[in-house]
N, CA, C and O atoms as a Maestro MAE file, in Angstrom:
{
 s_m_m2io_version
 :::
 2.0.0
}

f_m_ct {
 s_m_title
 :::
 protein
 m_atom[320] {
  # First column is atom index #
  i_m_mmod_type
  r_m_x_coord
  r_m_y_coord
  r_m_z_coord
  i_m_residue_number
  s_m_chain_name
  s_m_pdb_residue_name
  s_m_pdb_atom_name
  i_m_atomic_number
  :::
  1 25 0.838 -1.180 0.000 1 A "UNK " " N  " 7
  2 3 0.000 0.000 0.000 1 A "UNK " " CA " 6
  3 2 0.876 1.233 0.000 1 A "UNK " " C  " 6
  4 15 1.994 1.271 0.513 1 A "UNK " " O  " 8
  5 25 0.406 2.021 -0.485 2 A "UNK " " N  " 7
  6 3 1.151 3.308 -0.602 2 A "UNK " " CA " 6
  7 2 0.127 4.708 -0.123 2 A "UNK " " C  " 6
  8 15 0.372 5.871 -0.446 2 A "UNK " " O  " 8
  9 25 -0.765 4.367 0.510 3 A "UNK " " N  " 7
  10 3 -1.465 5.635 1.317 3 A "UNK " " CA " 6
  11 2 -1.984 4.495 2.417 3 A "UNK " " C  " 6
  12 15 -1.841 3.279 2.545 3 A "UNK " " O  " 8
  13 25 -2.661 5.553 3.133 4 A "UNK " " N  " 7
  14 3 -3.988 5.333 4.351 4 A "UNK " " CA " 6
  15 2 -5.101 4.695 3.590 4 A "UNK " " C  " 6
  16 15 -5.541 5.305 2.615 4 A "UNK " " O  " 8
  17 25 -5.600 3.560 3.912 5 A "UNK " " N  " 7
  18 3 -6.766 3.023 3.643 5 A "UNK " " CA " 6
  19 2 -8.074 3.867 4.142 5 A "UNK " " C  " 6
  20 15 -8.141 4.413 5.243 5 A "UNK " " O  " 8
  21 25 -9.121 3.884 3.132 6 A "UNK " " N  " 7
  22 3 -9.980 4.482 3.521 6 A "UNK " " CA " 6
  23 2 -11.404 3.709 3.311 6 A "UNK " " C  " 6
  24 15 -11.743 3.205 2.241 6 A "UNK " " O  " 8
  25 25 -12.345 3.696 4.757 7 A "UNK " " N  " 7
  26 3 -13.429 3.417 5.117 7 A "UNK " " CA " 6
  27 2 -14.874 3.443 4.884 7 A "UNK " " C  " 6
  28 15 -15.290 4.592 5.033 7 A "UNK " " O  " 8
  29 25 -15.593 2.795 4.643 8 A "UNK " " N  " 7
  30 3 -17.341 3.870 3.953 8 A "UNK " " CA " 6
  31 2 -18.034 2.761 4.620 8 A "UNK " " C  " 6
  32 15 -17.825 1.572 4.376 8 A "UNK " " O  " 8
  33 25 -19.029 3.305 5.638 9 A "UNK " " N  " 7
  34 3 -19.784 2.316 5.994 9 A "UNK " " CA " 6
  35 2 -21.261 2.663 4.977 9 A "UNK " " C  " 6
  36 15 -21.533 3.855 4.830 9 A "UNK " " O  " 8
  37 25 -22.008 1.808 4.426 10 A "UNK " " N  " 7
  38 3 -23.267 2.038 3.631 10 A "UNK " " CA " 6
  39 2 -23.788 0.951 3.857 10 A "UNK " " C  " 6
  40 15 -23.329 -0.137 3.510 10 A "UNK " " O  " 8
  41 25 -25.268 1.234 4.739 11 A "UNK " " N  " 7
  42 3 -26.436 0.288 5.143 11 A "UNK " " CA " 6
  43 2 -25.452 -1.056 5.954 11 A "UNK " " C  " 6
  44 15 -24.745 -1.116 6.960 11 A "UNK " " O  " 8
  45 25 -25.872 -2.001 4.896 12 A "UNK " " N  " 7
  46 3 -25.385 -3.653 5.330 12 A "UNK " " CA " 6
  47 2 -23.843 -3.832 5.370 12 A "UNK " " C  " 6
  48 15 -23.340 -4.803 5.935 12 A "UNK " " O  " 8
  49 25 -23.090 -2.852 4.745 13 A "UNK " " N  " 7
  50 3 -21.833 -2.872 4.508 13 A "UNK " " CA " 6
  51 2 -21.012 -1.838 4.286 13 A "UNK " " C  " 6
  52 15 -21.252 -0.705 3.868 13 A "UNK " " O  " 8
  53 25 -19.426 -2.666 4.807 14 A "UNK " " N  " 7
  54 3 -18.666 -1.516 4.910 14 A "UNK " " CA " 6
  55 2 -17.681 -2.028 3.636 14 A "UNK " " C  " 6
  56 15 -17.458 -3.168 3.228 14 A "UNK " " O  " 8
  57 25 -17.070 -0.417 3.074 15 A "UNK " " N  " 7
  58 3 -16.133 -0.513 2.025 15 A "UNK " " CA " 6
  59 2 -15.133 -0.367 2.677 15 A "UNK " " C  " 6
  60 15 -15.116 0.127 3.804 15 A "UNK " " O  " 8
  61 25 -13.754 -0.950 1.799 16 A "UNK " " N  " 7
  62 3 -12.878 -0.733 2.066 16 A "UNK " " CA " 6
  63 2 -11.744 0.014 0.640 16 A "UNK " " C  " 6
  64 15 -11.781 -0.588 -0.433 16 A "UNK " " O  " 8
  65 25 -11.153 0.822 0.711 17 A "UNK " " N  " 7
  66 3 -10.302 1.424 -0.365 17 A "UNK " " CA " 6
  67 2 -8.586 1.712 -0.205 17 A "UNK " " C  " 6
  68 15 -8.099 2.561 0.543 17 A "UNK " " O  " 8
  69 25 -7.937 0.927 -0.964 18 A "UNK " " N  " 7
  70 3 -6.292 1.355 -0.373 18 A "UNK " " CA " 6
  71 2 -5.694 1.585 -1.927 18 A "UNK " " C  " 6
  72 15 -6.225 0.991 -2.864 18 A "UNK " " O  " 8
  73 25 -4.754 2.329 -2.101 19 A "UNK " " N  " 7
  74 3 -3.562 2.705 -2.853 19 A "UNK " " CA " 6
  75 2 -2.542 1.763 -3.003 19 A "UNK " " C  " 6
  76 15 -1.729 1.644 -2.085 19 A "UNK " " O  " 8
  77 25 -2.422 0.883 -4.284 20 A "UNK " " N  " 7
  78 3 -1.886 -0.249 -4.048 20 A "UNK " " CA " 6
  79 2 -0.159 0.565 -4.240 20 A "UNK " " C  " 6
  80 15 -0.023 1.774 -4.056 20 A "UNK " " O  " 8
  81 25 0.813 -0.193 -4.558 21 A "UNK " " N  " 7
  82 3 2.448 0.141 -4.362 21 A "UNK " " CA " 6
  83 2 2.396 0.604 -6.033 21 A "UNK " " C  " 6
  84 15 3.401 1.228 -6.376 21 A "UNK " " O  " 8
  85 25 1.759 0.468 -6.703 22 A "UNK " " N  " 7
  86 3 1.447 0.965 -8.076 22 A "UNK " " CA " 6
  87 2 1.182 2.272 -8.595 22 A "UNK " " C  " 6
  88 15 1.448 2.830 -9.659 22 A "UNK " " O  " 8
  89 25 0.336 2.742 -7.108 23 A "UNK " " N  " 7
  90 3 -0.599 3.859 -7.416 23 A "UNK " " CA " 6
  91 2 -1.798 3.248 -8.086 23 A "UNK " " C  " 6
  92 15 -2.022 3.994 -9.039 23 A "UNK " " O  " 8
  93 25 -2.640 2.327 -8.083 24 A "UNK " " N  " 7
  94 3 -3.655 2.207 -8.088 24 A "UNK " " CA " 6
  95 2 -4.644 1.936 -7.278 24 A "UNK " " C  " 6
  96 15 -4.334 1.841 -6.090 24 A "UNK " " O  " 8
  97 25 -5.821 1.770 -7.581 25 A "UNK " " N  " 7
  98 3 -7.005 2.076 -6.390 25 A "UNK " " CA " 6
  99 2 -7.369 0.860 -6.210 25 A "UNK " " C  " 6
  100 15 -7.528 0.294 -7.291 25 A "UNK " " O  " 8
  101 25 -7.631 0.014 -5.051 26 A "UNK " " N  " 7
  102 3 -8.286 -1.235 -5.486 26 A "UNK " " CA " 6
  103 2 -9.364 -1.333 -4.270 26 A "UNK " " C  " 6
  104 15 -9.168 -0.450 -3.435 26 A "UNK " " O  " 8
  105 25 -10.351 -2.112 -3.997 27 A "UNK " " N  " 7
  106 3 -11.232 -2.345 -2.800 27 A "UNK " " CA " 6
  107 2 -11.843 -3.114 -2.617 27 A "UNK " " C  " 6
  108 15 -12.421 -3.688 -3.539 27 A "UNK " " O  " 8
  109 25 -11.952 -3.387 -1.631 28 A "UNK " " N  " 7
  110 3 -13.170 -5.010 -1.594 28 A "UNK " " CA " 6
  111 2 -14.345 -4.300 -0.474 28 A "UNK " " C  " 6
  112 15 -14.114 -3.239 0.107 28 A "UNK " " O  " 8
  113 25 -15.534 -5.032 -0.310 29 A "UNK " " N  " 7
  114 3 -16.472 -4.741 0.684 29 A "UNK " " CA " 6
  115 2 -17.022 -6.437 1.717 29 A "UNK " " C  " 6
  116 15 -17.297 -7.621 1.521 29 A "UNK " " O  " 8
  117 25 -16.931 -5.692 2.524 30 A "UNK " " N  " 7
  118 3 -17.759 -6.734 3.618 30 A "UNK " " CA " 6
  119 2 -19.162 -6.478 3.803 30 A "UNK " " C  " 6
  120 15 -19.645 -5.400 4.150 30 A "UNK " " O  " 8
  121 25 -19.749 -7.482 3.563 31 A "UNK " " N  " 7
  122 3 -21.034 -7.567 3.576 31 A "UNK " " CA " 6
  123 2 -21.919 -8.447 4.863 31 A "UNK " " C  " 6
  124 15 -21.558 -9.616 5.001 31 A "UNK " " O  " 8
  125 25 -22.886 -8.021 5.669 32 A "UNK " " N  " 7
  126 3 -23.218 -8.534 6.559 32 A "UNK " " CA " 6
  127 2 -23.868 -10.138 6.575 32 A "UNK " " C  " 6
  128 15 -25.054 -10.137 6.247 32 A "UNK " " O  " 8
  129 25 -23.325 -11.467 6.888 33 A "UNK " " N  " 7
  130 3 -23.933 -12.224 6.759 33 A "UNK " " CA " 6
  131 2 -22.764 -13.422 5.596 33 A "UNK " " C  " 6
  132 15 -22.833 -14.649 5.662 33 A "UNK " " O  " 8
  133 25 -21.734 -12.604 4.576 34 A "UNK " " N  " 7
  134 3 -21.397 -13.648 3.903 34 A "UNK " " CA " 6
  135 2 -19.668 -12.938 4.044 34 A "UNK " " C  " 6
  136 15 -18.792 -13.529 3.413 34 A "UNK " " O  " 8
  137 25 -19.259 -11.650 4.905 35 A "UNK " " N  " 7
  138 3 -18.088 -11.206 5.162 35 A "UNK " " CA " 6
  139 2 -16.999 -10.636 4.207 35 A "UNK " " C  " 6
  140 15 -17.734 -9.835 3.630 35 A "UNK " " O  " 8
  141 25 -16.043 -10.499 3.743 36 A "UNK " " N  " 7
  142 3 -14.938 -10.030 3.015 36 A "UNK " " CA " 6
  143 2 -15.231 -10.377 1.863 36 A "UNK " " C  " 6
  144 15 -15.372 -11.599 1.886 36 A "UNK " " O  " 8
  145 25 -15.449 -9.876 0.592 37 A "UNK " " N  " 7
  146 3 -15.593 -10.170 -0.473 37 A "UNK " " CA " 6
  147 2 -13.862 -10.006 -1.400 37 A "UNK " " C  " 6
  148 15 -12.934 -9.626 -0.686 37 A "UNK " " O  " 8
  149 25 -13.661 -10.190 -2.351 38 A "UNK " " N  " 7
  150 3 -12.541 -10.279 -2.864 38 A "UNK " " CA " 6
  151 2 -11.698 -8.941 -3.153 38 A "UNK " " C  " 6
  152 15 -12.528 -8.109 -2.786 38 A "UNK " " O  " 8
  153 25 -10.588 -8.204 -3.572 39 A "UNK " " N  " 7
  154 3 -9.813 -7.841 -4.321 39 A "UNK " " CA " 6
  155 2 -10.244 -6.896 -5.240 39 A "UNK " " C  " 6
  156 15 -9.518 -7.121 -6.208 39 A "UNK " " O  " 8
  157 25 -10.993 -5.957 -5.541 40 A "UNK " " N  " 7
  158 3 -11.028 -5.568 -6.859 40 A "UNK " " CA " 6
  159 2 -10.467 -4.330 -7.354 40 A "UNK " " C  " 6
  160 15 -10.302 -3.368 -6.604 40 A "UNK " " O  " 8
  161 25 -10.145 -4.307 -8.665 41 A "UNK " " N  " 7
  162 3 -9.248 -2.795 -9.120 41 A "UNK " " CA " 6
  163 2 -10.170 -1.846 -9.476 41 A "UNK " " C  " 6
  164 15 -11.174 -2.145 -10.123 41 A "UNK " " O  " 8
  165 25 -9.856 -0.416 -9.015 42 A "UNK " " N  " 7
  166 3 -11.255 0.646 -9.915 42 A "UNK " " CA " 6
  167 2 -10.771 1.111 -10.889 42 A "UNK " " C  " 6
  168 15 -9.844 1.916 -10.810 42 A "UNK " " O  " 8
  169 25 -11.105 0.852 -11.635 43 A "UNK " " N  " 7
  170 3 -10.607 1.000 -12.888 43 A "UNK " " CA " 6
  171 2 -10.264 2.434 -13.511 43 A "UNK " " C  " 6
  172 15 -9.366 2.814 -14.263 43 A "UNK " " O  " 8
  173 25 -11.842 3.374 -12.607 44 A "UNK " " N  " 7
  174 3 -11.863 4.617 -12.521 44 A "UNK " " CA " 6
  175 2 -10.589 5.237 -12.339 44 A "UNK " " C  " 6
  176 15 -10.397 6.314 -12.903 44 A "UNK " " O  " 8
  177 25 -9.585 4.670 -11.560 45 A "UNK " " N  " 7
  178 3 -8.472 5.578 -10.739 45 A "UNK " " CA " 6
  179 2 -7.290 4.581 -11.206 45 A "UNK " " C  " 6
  180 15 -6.822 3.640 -10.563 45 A "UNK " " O  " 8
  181 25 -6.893 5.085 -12.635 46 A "UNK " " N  " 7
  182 3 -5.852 4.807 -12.799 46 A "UNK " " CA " 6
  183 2 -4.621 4.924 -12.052 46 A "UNK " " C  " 6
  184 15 -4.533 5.519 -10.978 46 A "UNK " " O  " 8
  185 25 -3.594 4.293 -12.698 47 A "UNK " " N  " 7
  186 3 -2.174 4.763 -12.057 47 A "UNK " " CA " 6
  187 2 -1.287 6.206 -11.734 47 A "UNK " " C  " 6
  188 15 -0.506 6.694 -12.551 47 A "UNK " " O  " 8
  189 25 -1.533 6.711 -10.553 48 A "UNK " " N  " 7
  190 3 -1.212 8.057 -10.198 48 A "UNK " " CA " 6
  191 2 -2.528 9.303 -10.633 48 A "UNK " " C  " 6
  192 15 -2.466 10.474 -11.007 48 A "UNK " " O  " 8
  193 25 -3.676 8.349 -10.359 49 A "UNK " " N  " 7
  194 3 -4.581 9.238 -10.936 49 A "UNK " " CA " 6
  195 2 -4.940 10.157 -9.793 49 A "UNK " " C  " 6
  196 15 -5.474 11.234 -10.059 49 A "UNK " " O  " 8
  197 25 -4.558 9.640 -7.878 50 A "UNK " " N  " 7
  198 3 -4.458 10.619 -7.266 50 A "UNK " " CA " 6
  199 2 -3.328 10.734 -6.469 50 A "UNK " " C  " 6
  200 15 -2.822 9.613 -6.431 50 A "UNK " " O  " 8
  201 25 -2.615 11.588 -5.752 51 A "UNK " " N  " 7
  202 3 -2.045 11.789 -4.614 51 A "UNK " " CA " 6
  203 2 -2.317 12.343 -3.452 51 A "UNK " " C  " 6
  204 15 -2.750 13.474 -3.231 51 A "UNK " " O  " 8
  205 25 -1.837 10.851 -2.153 52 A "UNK " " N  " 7
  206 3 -2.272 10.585 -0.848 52 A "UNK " " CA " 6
  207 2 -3.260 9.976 -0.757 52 A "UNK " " C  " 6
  208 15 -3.481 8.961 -1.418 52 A "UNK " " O  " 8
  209 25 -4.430 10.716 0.484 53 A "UNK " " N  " 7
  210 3 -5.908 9.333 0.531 53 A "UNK " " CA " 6
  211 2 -7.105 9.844 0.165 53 A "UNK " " C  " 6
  212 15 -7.583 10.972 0.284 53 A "UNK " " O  " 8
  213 25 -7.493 8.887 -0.277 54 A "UNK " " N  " 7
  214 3 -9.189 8.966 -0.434 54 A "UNK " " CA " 6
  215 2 -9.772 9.432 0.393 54 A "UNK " " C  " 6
  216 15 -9.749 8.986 1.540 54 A "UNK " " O  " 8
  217 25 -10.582 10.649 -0.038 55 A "UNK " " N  " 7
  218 3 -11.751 11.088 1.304 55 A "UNK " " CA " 6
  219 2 -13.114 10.258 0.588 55 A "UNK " " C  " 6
  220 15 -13.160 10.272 -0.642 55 A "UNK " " O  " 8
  221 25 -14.061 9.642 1.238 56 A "UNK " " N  " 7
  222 3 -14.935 9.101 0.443 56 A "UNK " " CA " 6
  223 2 -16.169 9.289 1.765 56 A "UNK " " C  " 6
  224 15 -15.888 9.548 2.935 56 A "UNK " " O  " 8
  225 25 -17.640 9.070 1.179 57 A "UNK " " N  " 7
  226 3 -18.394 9.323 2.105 57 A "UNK " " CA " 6
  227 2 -19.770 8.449 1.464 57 A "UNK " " C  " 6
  228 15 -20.035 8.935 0.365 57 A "UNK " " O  " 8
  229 25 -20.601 7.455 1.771 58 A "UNK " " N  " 7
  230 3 -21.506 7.159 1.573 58 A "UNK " " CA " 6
  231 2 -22.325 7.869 0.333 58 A "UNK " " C  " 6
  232 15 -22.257 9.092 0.212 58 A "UNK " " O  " 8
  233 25 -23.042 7.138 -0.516 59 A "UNK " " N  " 7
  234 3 -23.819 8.496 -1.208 59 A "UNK " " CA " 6
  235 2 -24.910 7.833 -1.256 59 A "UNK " " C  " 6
  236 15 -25.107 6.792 -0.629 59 A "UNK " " O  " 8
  237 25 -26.181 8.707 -2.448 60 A "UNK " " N  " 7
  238 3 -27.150 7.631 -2.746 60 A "UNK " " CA " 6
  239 2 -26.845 6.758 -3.738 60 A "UNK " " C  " 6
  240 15 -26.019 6.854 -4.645 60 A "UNK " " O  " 8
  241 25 -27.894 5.568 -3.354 61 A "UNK " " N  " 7
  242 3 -28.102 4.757 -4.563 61 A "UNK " " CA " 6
  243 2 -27.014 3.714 -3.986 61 A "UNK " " C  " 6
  244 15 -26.726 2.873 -4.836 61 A "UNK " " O  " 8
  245 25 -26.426 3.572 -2.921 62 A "UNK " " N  " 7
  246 3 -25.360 2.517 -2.828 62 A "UNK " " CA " 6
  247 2 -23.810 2.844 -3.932 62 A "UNK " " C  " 6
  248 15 -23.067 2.124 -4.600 62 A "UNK " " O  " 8
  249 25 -23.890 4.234 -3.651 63 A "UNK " " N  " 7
  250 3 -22.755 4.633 -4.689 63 A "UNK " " CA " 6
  251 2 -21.861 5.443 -2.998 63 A "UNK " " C  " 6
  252 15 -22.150 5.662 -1.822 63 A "UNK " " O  " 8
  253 25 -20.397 5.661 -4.195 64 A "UNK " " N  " 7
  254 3 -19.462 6.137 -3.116 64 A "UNK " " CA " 6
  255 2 -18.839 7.003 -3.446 64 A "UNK " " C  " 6
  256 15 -17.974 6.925 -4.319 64 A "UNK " " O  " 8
  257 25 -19.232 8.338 -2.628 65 A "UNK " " N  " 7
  258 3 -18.331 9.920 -3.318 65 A "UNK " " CA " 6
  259 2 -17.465 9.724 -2.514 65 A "UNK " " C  " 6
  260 15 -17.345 9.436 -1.323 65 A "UNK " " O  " 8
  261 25 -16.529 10.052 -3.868 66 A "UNK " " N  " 7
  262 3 -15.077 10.911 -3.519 66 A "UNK " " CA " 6
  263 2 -14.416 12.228 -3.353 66 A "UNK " " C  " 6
  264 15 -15.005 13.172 -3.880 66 A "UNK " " O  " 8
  265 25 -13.444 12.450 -2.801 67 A "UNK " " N  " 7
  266 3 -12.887 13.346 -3.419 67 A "UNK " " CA " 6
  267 2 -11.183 13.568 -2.989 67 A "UNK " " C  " 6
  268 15 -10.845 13.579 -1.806 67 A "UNK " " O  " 8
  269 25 -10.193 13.739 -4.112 68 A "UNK " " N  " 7
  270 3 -9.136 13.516 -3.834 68 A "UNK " " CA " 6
  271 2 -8.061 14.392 -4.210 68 A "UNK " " C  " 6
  272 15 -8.390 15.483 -4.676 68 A "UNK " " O  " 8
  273 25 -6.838 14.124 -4.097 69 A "UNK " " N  " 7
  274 3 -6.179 15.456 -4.083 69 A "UNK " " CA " 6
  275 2 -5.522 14.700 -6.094 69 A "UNK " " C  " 6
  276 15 -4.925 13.623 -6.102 69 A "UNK " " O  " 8
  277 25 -5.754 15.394 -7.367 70 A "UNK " " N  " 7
  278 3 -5.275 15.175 -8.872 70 A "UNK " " CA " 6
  279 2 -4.257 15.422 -8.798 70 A "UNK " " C  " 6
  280 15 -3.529 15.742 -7.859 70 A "UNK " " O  " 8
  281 25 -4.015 15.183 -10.610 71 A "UNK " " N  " 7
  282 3 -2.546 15.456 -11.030 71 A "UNK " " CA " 6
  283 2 -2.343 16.928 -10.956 71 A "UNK " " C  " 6
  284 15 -3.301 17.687 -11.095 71 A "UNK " " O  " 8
  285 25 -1.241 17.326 -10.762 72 A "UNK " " N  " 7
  286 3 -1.017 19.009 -10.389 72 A "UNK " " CA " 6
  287 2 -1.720 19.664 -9.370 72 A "UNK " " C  " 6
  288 15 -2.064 20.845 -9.332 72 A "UNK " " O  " 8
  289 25 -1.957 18.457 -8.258 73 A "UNK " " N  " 7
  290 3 -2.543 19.092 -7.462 73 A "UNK " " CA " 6
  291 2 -3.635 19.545 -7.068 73 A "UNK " " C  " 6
  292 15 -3.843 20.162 -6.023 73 A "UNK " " O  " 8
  293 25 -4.815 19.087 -8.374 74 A "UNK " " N  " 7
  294 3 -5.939 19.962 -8.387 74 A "UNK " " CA " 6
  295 2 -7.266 19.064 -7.238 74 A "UNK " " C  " 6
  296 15 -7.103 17.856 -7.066 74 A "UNK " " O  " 8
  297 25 -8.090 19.542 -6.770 75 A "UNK " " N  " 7
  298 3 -8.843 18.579 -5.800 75 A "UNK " " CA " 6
  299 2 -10.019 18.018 -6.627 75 A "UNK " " C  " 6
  300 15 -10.438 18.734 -7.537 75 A "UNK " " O  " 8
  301 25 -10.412 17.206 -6.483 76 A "UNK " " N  " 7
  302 3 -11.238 16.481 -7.495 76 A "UNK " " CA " 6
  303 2 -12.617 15.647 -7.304 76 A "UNK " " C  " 6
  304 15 -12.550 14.674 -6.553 76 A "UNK " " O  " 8
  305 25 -13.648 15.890 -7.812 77 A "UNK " " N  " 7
  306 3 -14.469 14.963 -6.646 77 A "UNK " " CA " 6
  307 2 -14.795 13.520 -7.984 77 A "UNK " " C  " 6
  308 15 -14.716 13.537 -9.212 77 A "UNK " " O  " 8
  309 25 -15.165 12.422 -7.003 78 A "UNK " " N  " 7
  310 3 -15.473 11.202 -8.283 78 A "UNK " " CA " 6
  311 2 -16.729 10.427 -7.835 78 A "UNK " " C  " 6
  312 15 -17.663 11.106 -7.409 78 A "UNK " " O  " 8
  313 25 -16.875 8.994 -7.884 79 A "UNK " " N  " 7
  314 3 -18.008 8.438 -7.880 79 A "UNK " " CA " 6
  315 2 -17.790 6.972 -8.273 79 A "UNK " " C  " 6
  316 15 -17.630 6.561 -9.422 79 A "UNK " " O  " 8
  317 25 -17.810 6.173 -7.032 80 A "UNK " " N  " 7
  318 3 -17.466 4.983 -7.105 80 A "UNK " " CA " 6
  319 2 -19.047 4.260 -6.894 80 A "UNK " " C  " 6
  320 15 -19.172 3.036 -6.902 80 A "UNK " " O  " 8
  :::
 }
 m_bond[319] {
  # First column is bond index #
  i_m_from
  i_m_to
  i_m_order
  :::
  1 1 2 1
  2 2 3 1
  3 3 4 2
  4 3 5 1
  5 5 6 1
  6 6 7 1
  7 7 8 2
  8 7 9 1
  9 9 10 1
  10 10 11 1
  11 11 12 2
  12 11 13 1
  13 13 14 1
  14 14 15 1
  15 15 16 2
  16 15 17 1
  17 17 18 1
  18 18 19 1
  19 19 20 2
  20 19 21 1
  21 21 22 1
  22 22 23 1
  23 23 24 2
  24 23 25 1
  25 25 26 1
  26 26 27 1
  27 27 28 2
  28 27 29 1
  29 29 30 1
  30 30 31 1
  31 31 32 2
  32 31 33 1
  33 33 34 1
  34 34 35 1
  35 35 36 2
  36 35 37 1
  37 37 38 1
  38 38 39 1
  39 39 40 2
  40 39 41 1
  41 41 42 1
  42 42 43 1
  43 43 44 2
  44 43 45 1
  45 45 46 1
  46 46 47 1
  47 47 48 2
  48 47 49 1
  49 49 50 1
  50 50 51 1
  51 51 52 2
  52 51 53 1
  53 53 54 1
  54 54 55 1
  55 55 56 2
  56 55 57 1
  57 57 58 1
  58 58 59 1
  59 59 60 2
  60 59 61 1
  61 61 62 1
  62 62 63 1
  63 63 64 2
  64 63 65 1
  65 65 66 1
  66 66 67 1
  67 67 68 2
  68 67 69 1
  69 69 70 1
  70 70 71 1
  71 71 72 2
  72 71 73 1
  73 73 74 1
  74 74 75 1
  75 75 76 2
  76 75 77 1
  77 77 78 1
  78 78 79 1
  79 79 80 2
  80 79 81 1
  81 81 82 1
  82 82 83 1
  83 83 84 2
  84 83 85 1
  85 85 86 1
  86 86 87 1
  87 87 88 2
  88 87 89 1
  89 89 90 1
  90 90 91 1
  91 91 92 2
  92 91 93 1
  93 93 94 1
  94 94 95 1
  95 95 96 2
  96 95 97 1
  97 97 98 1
  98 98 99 1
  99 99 100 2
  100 99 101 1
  101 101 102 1
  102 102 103 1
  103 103 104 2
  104 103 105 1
  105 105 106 1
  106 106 107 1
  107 107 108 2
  108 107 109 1
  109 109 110 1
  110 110 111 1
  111 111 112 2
  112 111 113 1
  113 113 114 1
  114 114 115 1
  115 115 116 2
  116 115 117 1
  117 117 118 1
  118 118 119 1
  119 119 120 2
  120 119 121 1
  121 121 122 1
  122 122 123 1
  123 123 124 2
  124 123 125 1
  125 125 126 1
  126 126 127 1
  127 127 128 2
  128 127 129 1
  129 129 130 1
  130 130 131 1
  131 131 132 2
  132 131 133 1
  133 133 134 1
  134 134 135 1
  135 135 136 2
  136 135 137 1
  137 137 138 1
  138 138 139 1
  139 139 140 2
  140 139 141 1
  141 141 142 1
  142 142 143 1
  143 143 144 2
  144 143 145 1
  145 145 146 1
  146 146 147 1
  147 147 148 2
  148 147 149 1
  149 149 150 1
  150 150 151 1
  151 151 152 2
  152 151 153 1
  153 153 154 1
  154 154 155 1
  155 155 156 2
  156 155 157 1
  157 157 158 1
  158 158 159 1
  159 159 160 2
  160 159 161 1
  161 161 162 1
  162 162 163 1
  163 163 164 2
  164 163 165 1
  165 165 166 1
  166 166 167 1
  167 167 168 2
  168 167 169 1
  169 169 170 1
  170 170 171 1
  171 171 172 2
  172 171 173 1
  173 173 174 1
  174 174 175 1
  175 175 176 2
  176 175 177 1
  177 177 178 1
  178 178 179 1
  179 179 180 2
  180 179 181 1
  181 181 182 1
  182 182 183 1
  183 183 184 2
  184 183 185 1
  185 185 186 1
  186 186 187 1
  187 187 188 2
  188 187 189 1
  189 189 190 1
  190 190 191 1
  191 191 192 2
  192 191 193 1
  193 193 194 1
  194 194 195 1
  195 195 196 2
  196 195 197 1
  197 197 198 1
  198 198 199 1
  199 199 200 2
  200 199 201 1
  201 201 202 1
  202 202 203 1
  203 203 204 2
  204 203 205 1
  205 205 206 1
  206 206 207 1
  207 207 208 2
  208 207 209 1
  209 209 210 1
  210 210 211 1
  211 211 212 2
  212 211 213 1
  213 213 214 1
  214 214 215 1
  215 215 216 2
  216 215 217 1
  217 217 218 1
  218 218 219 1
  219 219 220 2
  220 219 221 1
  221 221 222 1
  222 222 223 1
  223 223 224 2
  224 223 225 1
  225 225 226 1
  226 226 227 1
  227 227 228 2
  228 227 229 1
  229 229 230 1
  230 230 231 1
  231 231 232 2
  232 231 233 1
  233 233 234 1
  234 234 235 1
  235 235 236 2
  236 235 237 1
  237 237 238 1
  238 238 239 1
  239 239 240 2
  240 239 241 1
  241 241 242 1
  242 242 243 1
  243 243 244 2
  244 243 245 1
  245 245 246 1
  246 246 247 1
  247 247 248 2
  248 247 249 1
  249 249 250 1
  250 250 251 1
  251 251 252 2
  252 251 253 1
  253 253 254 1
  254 254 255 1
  255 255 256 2
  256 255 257 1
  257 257 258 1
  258 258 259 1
  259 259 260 2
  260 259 261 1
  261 261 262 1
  262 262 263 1
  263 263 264 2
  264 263 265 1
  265 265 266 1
  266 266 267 1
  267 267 268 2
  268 267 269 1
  269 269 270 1
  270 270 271 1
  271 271 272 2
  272 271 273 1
  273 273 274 1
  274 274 275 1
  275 275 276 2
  276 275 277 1
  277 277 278 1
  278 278 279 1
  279 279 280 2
  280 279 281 1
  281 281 282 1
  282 282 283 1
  283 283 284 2
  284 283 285 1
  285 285 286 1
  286 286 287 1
  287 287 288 2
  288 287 289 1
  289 289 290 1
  290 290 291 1
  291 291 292 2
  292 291 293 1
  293 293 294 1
  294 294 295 1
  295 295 296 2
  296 295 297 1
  297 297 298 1
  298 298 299 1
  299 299 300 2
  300 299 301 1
  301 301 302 1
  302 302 303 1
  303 303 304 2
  304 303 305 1
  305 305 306 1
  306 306 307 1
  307 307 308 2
  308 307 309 1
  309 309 310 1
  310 310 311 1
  311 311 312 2
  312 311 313 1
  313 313 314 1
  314 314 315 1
  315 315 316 2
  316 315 317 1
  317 317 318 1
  318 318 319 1
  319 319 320 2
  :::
 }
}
């Protein structure tokens, strides 16, 4: 990992999001009842697509806002 993992609890489940040694985004979720689900890459957040951590916060619809620090610095919001 190459940042702070970051957290989202929504309804039945919590996300999980880390910065792999790549600079990419990857996450799995735990779900109440069947636990840790697998590995997955976001495809959204390419390699060095941000620098440092994910701020992320529940949204609707079972979706997950972001927002993070871009290339050159710029702050950015997204949508997982």
């Amino acid at each position: 990992m190459s940042g702070s993992p970051t957290l989202v609890a929504d309804g039945q489940q919590v996300r999980l999001y880390a910065r792999a040694g790549d600079y990419t985004l990857w996450g799995r979720t735990y779900a109440t009842g069947t636990g840790w689900g697998d590995w997955s890459q976001e495809k959204r957040f390419a390699s060095g697509a941000f620098d440092g951590e994910l701020a992320a916060v529940a949204g609707p619809d079972g979706a997950v806002l972001t927002a993070f620090r871009g290339v050159a610095g710029v702050v950015r919001q997204g949508r997982l």
